[in-house]
C-alpha positions in Angstrom: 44.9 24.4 -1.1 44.2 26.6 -3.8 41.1 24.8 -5.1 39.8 24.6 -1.6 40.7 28.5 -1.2 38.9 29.5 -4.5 35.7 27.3 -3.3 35.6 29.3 -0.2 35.8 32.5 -2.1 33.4 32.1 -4.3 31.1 30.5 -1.6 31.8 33.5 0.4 30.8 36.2 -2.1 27.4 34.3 -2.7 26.8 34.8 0.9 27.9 38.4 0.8 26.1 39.6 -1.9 23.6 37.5 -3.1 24.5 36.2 -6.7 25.0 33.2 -7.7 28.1 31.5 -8.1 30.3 31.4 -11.4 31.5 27.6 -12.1 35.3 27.8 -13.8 36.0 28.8 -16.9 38.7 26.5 -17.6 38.4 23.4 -20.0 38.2 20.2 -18.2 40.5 18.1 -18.7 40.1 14.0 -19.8 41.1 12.6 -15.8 38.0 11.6 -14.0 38.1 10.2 -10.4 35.9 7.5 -9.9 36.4 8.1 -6.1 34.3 11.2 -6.5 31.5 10.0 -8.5 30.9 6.8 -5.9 30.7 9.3 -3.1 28.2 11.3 -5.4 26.3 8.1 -5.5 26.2 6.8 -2.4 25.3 10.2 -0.7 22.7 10.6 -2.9 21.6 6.9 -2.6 21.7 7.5 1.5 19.6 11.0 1.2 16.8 8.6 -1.2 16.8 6.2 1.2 16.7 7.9 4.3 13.7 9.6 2.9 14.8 13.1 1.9 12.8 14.6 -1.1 14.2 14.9 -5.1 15.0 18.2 -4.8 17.2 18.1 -1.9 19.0 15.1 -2.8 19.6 17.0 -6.2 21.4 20.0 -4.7 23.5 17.8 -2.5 24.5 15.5 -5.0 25.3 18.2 -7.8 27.1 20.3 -4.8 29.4 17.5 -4.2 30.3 17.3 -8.0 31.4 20.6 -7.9 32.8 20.3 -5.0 35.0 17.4 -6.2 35.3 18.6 -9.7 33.9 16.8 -11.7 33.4 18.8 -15.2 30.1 19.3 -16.6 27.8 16.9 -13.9 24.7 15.8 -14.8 22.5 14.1 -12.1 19.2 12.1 -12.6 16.5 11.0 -9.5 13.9 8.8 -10.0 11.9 7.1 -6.9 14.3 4.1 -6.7 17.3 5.1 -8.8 20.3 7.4 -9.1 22.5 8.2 -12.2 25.3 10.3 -12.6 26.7 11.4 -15.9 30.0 13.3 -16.1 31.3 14.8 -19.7 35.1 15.3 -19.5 35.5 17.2 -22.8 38.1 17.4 -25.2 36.7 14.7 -27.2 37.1 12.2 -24.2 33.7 9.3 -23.4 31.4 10.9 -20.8 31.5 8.7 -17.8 28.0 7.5 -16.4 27.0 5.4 -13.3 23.8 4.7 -11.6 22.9 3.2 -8.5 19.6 1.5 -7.4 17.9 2.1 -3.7 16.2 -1.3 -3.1 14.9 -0.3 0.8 13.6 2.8 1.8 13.7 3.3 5.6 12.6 6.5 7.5 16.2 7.6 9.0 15.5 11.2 9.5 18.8 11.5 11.9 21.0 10.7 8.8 20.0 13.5 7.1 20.9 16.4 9.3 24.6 14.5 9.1 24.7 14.1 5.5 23.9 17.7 4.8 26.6 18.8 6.7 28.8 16.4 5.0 27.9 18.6 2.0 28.3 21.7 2.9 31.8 21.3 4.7 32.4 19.6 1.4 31.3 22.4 -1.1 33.7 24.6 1.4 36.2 23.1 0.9 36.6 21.8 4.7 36.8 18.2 3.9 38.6 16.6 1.1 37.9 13.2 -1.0 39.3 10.8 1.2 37.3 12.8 4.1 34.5 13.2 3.0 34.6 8.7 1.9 35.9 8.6 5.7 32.7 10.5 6.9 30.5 9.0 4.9 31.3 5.4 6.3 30.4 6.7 9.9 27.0 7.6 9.4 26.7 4.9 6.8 27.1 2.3 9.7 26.7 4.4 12.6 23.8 3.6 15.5 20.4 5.3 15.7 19.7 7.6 19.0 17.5 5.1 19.7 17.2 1.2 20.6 15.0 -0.7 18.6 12.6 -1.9 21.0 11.8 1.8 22.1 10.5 2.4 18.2 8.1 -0.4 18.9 6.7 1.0 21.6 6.5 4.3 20.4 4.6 2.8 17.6 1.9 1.7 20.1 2.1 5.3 22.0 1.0 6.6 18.6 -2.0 5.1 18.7 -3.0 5.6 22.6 -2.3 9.0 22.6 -4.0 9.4 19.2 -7.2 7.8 21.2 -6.9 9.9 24.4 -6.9 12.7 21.2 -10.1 11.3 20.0 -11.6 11.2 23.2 -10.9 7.9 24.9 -9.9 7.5 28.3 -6.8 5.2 29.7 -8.9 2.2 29.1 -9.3 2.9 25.4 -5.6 3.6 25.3 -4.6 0.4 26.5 -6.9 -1.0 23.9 -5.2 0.9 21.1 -1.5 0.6 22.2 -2.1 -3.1 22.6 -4.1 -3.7 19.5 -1.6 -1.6 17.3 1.4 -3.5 18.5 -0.4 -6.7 17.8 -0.8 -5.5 13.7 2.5 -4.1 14.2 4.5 -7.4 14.8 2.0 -9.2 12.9 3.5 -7.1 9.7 6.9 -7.9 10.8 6.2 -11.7 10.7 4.8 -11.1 7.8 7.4 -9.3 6.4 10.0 -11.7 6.8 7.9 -14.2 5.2 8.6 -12.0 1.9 4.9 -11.0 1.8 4.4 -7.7 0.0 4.0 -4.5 2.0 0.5 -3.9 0.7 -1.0 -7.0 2.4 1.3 -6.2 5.5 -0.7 -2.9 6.4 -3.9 -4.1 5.6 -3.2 -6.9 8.1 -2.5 -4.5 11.0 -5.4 -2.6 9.8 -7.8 -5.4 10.4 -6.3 -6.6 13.3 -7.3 -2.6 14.8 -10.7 -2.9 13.3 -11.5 -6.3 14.9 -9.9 -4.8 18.3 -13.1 -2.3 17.7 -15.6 -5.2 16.5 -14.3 -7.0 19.8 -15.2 -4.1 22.1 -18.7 -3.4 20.5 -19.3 -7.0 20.8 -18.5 -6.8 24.7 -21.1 -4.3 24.5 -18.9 -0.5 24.5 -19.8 1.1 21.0 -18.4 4.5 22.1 -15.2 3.3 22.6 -14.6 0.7 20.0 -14.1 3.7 17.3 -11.3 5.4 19.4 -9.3 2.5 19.2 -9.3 2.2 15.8 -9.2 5.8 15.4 -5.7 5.6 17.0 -4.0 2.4 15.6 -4.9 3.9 12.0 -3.3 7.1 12.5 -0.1 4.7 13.2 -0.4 3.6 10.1 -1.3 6.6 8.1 1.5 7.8 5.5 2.5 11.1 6.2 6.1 11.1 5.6 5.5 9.8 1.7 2.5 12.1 1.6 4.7 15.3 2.2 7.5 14.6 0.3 5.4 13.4 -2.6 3.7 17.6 -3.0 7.4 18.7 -2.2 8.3 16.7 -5.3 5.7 18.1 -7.1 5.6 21.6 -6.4 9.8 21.3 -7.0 8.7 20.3 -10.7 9.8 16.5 -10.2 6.8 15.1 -12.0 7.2 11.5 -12.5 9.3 11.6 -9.3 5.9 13.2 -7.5 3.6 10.7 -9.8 5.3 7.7 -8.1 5.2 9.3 -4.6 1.8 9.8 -4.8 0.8 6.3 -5.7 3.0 4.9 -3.3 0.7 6.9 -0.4 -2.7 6.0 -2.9 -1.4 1.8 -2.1 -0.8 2.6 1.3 -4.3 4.0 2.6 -5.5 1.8 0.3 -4.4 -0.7 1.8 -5.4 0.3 4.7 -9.4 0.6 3.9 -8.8 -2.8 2.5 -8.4 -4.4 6.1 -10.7 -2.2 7.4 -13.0 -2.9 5.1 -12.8 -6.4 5.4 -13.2 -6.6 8.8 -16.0 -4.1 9.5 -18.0 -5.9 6.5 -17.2 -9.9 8.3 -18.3 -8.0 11.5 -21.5 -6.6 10.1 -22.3 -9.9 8.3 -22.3 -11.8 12.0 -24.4 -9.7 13.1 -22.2 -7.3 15.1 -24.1 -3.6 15.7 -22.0 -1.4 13.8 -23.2 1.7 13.5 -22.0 4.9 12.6 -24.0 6.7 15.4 -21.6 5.7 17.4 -18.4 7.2 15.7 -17.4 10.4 17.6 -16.6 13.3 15.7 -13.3 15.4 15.4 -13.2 16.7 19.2 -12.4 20.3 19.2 -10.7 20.6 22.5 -8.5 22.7 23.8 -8.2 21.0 27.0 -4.8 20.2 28.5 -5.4 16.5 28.0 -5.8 17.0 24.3 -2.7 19.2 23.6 -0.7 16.9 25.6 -2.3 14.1 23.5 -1.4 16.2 20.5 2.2 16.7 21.7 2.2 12.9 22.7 1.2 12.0 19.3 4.0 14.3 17.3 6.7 13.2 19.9 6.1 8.7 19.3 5.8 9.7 15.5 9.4 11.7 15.7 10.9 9.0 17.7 9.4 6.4 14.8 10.7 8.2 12.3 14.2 8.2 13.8 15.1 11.8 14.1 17.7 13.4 16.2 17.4 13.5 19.8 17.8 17.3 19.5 14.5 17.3 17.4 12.0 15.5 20.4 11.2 18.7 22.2 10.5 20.8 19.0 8.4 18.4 17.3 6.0 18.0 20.3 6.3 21.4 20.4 4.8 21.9 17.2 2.3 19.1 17.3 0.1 21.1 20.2 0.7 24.2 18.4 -0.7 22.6 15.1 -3.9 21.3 17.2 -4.4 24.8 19.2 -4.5 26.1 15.6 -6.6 23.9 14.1 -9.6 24.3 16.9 -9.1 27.7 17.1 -9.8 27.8 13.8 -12.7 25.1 13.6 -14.0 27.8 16.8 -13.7 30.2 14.5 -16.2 28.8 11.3 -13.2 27.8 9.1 -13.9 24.7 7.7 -11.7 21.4 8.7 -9.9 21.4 5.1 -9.4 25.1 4.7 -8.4 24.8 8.7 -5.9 21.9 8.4 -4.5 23.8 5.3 -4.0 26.7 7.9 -2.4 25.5 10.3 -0.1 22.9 8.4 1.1 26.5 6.5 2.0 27.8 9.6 4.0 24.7 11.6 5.9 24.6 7.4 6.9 28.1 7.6 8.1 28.4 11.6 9.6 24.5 11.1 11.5 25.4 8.3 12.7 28.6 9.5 13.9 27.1 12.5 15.4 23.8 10.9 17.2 26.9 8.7 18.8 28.5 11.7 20.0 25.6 13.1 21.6 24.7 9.5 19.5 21.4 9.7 17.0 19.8 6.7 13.3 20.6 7.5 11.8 17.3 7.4 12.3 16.4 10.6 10.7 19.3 12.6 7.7 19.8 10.3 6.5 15.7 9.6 6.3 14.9 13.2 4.4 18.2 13.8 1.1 17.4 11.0 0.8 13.8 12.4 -2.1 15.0 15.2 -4.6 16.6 12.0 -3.6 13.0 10.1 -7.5 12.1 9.4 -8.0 8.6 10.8 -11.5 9.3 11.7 -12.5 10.1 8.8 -11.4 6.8 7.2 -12.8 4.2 9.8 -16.3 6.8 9.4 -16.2 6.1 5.4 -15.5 2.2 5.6 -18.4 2.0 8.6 -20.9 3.9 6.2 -20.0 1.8 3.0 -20.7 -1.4 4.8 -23.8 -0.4 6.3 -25.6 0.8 3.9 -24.6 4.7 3.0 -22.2 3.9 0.1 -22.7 7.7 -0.9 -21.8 8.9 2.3 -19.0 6.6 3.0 -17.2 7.6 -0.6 -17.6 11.6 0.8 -15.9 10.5 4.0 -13.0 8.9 2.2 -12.7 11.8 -0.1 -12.5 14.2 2.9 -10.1 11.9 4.2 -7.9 12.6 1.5 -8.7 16.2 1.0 -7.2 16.7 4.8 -4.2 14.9 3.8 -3.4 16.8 0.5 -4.1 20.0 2.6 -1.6 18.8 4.7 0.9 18.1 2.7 0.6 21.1 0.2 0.3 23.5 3.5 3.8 22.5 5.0 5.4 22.7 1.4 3.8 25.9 1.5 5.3 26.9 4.6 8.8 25.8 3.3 8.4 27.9 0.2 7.7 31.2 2.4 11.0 30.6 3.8 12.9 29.8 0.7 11.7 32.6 -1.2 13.2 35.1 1.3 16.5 33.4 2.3 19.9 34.2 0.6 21.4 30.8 0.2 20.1 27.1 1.0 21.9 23.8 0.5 25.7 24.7 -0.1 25.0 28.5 -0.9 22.3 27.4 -3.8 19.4 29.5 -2.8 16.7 30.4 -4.7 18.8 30.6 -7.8 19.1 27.3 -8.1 15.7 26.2 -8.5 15.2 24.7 -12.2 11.0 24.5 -11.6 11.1 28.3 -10.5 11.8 29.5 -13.9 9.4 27.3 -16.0 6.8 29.1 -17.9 2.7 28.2 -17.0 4.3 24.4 -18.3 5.2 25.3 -21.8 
């Protein structure tokens, strides 16, 4: 009770008055529990693979060794691995252990109850046995939702992504259908051991010859809407976000991996586009890039509830709390009502998308803040509407028919939007750190290594 009392003390003056907490003075002794560093570990190989960024998963896992006591803690994260190194003192062996994260799966409703497994932890609330107790519970426990309802929603990205785009229910039919087709495609594939690469470009071609199918039948308008829709299903948004985070948080190499790991994805994704739209242009198919809408700068009703639709089926795919549905549709027509009022108002679609992804950061984090809650949930969901599928089915039409040039700027502006994305929403999260007292387990800003490096040197 005394260690536990001291924890909350010190905690407590952090909040109070704003400095940073002093770690004991005392010399450690040689006793290490091994109890303590496996929950270290497997907290932090939860947080990795539930898709929390470097940072984070830093602070909770150095929280919990002080929590725990384990004497001078050092923790390493890399994109697939977790080591822990604890020095006893007094002459004794430092202690290391490391753990490897061999699937990655978007669990966003884990992380909201890890973090609070950390900070009732680092107050001293739960003890070892606890905390092991609690961590088993959300280890195994059930997702708020079934599994066939993420199928689906995976399909109801991509028809209300086309009713975004301009299609009608028709066209959404079209999309839902043809996205669910790539979809359980991948999954065969999948369990086949076929690499993840090959899976995506799969369900990308199987979108693009939905589209080759409908100009065939003789309805160019609407072929592009379809695709339109089942890639922003498959667009990486989640990796592309926490991939800046990680860079912006000074995790280089961890940032470096991130960002090739979204770099395989889309390409993998103009791969099957690629090679169906150049089969389809070889048999004589009319594809033409005349007849690729452009970004629709509504703001009818239809679209912001296409927008909200959109954020809402990418929440539920990325398995967030049920708590975190109404927000993140919320946010998704607020992000589009930005974005065309600034289009409306000359801003340019980067520059605009850059905007607006700021602003959905700063009022998601603030609010994930106030509710005690990690902020990846409530801002991820929120970009998906401004993810730029047009602009990559636009640059894989113009390379195969004859605009190489053209097709290369399209696919640069593609990734432009989705950098400005990404950076935005870190951008917005940063606002809020910078003026908040304490974050993770009363760290704060004082806790941020990469905030007192110096121009790199």
């Amino acid at each position: 009770m005394g260690r536990a009392a001291d924890r909350v003390r010190r905690t407590f003056r952090v909040l109070m008055d704003g400095a940073p907490a002093d770690p004991p003075e005392d010399e450690p002794g040689e006793l290490v529990d091994p109890r303590a560093i496996d929950l270290v570990l497997r907290v932090g190989d939860l947080l990795l693979a539930s898709g929390e960024s470097t940072e984070r998963i830093n602070e909770a896992m150095l929280s919990l060794a002080q929590a725990f006591e384990l004497p001078r803690c050092e923790v390493q994260v890399t994109f697939t691995a977790l080591q822990i190194s604890v020095h006893p003192g007094q002459g004794a062996i430092p202690v290391t252990a490391a753990r490897t994260v061999r699937r990655r799966t978007p669990a966003f409703w884990r992380l909201a109850e890890l973090h609070s497994l950390v900070q009732e932890s680092s107050i001293g609330m739960l003890d070892l046995d606890e905390a092991h107790k609690r961590l088993a519970e959300i280890k195994h426990g059930r997702a708020p939702y079934p599994p066939w309802l993420l199928v689906v929603c995976f399909g109801l990205i991509a028809a209300s992504a086309a009713v975004l785009v301009g299609g009608g229910p028709l066209v959404a039919s079209t999309a839902f259908v043809a996205t669910l087709l790539g979809d359980r495609t991948a999954v065969a594939l999948a369990r086949r051991g076929v690499a993840e690469f090959f899976q995506l470009s799969v369900a990308a071609a199987i979108a693009a010859g939905a589209a080759v199918l409908v100009i065939a039948l003789g309805n160019p308008n609407r072929a592009s809407t379809i695709v339109t829709g089942a890639i922003l299903a498959l667009l990486p948004g989640r990796p592309l976000v926490a991939s800046i985070q990680d860079g912006i948080t000074g995790n280089m190499v961890n940032a470096g991996a991130r960002l090739l790991e979204v770099f395989f994805l889309i390409s993998a994704i103009v791969a099957g586009l690629g090679v169906m739209v150049y089969a389809a242009v070889n048999i004589g198919v009319n594809i033409d890039v005349k007849h690729l809408p452009d970004f629709p700068a509504s703001l009818s009703p239809v679209a912001i509830l296409a927008a909200a639709g959109v954020s809402l089926t990418f929440a539920v795919c990325l398995v967030v709390p049920r708590s975190v549905l109404a927000p993140a549709a919320i946010g998704g027509g607020l992000i589009w009502t930005l974005y065309v009022m600034l289009l409306e108002g000359g801003v340019k679609p980067v520059l605009a998308s850059a905007i607006s992804a700021v602003v959905i950061g700063t009022l998601g984090s603030f609010y994930a803040g106030r509710r005690h809650a990690p902020a990846l949930p409530y801002v991820v969901p929120a970009i998906s509407p401004l993810l730029p599928g047009t602009l990559l089915y636009r640059g894989m039409v113009e390379i195969n028919t004859g605009s190489p040039e053209a097709g290369m700027l399209s696919l640069v502006s593609a990734l432009s939007v989705g950098l400005a994305l990404g950076a935005g929403v870190n951008l917005g999260n940063e606002l809020v750190r910078a003026f908040q007292r304490v974050g993770l387990s009363a760290s704060g800003r004082w806790a941020r290594p990469a905030a007192r490096r110096t121009r790199g040197f």
